[in-house]
C-alpha positions in Angstrom: 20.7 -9.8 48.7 19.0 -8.4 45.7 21.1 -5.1 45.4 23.3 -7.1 42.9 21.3 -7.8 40.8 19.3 -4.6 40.4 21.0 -2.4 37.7 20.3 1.1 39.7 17.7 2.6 42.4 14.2 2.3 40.5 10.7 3.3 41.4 9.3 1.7 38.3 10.2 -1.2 36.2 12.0 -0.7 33.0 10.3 -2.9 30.2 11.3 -3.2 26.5 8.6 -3.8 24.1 9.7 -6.5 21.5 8.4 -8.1 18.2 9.0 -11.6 17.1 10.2 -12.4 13.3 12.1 -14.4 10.8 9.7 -17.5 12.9 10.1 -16.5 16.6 13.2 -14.1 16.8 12.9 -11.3 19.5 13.4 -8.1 18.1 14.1 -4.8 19.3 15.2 -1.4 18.9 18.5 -0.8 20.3 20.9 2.1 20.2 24.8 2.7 20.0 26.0 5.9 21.7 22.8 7.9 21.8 22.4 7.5 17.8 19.3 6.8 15.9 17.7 3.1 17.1 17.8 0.3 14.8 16.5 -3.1 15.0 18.6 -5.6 16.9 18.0 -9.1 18.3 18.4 -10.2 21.6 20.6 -13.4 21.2 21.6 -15.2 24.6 23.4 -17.8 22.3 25.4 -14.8 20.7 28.5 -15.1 23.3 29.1 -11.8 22.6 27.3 -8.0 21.7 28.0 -7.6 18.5 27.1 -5.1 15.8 27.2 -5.0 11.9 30.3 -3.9 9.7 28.5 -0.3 9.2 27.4 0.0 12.4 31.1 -1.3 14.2 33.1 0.8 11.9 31.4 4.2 13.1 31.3 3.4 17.3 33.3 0.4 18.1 36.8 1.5 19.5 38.8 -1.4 18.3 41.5 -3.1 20.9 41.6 -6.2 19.5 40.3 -9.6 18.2 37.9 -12.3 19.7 37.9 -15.8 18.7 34.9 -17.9 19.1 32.7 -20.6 17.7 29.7 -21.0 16.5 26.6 -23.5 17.2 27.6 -25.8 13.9 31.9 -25.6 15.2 32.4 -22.8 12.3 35.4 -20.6 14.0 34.4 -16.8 14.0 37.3 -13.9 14.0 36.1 -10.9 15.8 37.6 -7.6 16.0 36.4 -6.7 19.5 36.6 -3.6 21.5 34.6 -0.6 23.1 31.4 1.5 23.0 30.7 4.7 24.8 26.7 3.2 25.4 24.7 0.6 24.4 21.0 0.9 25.1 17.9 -1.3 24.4 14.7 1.3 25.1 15.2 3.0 27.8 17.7 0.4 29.4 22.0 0.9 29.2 23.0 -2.0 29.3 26.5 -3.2 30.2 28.5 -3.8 27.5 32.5 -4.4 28.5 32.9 -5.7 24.9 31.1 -5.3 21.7 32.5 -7.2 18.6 32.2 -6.4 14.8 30.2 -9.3 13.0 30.1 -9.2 9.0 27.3 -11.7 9.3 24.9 -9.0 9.6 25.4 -6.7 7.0 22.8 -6.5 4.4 20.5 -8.4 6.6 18.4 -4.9 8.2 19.6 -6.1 11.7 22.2 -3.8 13.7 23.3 -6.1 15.9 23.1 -8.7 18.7 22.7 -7.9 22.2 24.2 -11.6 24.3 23.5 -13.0 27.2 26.3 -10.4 28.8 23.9 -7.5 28.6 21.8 -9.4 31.3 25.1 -10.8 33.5 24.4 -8.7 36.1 20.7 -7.8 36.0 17.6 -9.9 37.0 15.4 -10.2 33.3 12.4 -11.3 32.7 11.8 -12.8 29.1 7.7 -12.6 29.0 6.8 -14.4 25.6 3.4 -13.9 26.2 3.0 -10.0 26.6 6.3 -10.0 23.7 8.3 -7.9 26.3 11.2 -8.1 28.2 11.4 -7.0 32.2 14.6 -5.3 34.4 13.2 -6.3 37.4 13.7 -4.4 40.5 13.9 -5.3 44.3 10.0 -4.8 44.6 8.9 -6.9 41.6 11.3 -9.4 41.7 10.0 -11.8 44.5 6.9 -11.2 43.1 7.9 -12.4 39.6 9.8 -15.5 41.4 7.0 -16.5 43.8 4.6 -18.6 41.1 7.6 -19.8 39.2 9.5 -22.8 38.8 12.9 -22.4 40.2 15.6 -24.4 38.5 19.5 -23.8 37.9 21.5 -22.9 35.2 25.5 -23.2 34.1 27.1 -20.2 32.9 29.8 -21.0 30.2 32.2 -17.8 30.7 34.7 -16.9 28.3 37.9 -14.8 29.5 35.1 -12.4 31.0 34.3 -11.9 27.2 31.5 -14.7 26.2 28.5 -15.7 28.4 26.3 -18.5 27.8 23.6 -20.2 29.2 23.0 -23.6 29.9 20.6 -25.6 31.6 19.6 -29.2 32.0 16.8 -31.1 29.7 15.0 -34.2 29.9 14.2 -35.7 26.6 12.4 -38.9 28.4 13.2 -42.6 29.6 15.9 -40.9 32.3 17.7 -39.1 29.6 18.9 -35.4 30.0 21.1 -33.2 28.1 23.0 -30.0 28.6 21.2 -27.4 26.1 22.2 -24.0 25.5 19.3 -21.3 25.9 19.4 -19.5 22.6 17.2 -16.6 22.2 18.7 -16.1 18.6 17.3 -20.0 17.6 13.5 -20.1 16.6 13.7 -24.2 17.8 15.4 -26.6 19.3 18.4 -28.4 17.8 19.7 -31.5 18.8 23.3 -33.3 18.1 23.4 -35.8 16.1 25.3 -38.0 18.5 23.2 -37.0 21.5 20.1 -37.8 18.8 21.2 -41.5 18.4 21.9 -42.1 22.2 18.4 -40.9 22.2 17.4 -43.8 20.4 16.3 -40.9 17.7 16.6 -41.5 13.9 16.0 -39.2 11.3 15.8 -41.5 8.7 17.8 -39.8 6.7 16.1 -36.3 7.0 17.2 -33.6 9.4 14.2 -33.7 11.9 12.5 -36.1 13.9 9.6 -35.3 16.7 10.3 -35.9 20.2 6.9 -36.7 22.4 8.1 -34.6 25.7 11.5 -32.1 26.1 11.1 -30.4 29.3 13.6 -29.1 31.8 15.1 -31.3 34.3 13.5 -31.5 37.1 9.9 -29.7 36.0 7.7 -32.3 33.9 5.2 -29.3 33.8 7.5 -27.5 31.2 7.1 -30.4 28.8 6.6 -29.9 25.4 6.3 -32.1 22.1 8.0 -30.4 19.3 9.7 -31.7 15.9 13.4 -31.0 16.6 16.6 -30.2 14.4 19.2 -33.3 14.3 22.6 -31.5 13.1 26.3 -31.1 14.2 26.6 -29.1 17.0 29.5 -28.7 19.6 27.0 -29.2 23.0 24.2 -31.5 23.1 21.4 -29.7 22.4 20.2 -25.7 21.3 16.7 -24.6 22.8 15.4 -21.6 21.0 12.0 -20.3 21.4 9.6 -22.2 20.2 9.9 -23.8 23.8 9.1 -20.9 25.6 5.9 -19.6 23.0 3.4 -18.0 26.0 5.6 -18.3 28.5 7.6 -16.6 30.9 11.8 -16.7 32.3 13.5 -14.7 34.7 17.2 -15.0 34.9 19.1 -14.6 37.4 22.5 -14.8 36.9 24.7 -13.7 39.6 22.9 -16.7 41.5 23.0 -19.0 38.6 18.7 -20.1 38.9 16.1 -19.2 35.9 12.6 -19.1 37.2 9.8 -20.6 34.8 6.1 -19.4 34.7 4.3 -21.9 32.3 1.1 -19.9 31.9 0.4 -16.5 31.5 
């Protein structure tokens, strides 16, 4: 059962060391066709691998344009198309599309690897060791076994965009359907969803929720001040809810698994 979801025979674990910045970001030191690494950030919100102007100019073979949008509705124009290899450490990650993003340039980031890099891969995101896991079929149930199993809802795009969703529960039986965004440092609500919360800003942009956990494990619960904005799914989790702990994706058999100590 696990062969599809194990990249390639192994007799180790591959693990990528990775820093956290701009307030909670995970970066890491990614390559593009066996160049020189430079810093990139592992965004599952991205939708799509994506690399700055300079960077997309000198590797990206150019076949043609993606349309998406972004977290706020903004509409993004892509020119999309193909790289020999995309690598994160040691790992080569799969990469069937990599777009061109201008919103990167002059920002010291070289691009975004999405949730797509990890479509076919069991991943462990550890937040408390700041390092991310390709599991193999020996650590794998061994990851799983003290973990929270829970499912998750993959949004797929034309086989271009992945992202991840999974159910919340904000308290007094209400639950939303929030994205899990590594590129987000907290957690975003709409303002909609907000006021069938019963939530009010008062006419700020944040308000503090007592307890945000995921459906169905009242042991993931946190209290956090959230974002209230306009946002085109009910909710945007970002990092700050996982701070010390662990995930392991799964996606070919849509679960996440949840450690919630170290």
């Amino acid at each position: 059962m696990l062969t599809c979801i194990v990249p390639r025979p192994a007799v180790a674990v591959d693990t990528i060391p990775f820093t956290q910045v701009n307030g909670g970001l995970i970066e890491v030191q990614g390559s593009v066709d066996g160049a020189a690494p430079v810093p990139m950030l592992v965004n599952l919100g991205a939708g799509v691998d994506v690399l700055s102007t300079e960077l997309g100019r000198r590797f990206v073979v150019v076949k043609g344009k993606y349309v998406s949008l972004r977290l706020t509705g903004e509409r993004v124009d892509l020119p999309i198309g193909n790289v020999l290899t995309l690598a994160v450490g040691p790992v080569h990650l799969e990469a069937p599309n990599v777009g061109i993003w201008n919103g990167l340039d002059g920002t010291g980031i070289g691009g975004l690897i999405s949730a797509t890099a990890f479509r076919n891969i069991a991943t462990t995101f550890d937040f408390h060791n700041h390092q991310i896991v390709i599991e193999d079929a020996q650590t794998f149930p061994d990851r799983i076994r003290p973990a929270i199993r829970l499912p998750v809802i993959l949004q797929d795009d034309l086989g271009i965009a992945l992202g991840i969703f999974a159910r919340f529960d904000f308290g007094g039986s209400k639950t939303g359907l929030c994205e899990i965004d590594t590129g987000s440092q907290g957690i975003t609500i709409d303002r909609t969803f907000a006021a069938s919360l019963g939530l009010n800003p008062s006419g700020g942009s944040s308000v503090r929720v007592a307890s945000i956990s995921l459906d169905g494990a009242r042991e993931t619960a946190v209290d956090q001040q959230v974002s209230v904005g306009n946002l085109i799914y009910d909710c945007d989790v970002g990092n700050s809810f996982w701070e010390g702990r662990t995930f392991t994706l799964d996606l070919p058999n849509l679960r996440i698994y949840v450690t919630t100590s170290p």
